[in-house]
N, C-alpha and C positions, 0 to 999 in steps of 0.2 A: 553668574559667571561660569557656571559649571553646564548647563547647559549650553552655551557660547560655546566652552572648549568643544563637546562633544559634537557639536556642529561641524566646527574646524576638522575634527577626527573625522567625520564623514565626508565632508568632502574632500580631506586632503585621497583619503581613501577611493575616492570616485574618481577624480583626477589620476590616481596612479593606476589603475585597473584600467582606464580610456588608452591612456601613454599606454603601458602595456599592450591592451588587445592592438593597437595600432604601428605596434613594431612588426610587422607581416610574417608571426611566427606559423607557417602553413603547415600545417600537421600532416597534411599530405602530401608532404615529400620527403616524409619521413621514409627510408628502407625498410622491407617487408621484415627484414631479422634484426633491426633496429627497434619495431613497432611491437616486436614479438617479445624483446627482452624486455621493453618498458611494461607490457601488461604483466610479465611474469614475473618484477619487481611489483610493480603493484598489488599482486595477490599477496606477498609475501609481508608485506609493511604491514606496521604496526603502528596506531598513534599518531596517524596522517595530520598533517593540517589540512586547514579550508581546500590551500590553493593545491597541494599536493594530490587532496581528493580531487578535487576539480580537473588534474590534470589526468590522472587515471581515469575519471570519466571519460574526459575528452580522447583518451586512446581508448577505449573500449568504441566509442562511438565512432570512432575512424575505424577499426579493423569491419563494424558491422556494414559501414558504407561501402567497407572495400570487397566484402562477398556479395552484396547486395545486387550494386553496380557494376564492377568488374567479376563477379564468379570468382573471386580466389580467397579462398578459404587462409587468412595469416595469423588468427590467433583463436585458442580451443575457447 
């Protein structure tokens, strides 16, 4: 039984991270000082969860796209 639930746990889980990625949250169209504030909350946090880290990943990796690609330097 307990294995059963923990099934259910995962995929209710995989389910909602799909839903999720598929609400067309585009990180790059985030503002250059919108993009700037979020990295420099995220230095500052303590104690992150999963998805919390996840997201500071994910704006670190957009500001690297965005000197990359477009040359403009938006977060240290």
């Amino acid at each position: 039984m307990t294995k059963f639930l923990s099934l259910n746990k995962q995929a209710v889980w995989i389910i909602a991270f799909t839903l999720l990625s598929a609400c067309g949250n585009d990180i790059s169209r985030i503002g250059d000082d919108d993009l700037r504030n979020k990295i420099q909350a995220c230095e500052y946090a303590v104690n992150m969860t999963a998805a919390e880290h996840q997201a500071c990943s994910n704006y670190k990796r957009e500001c690297k796209r965005r000197l990359e690609s477009e040359g403009r330097f938006v977060c240290n």
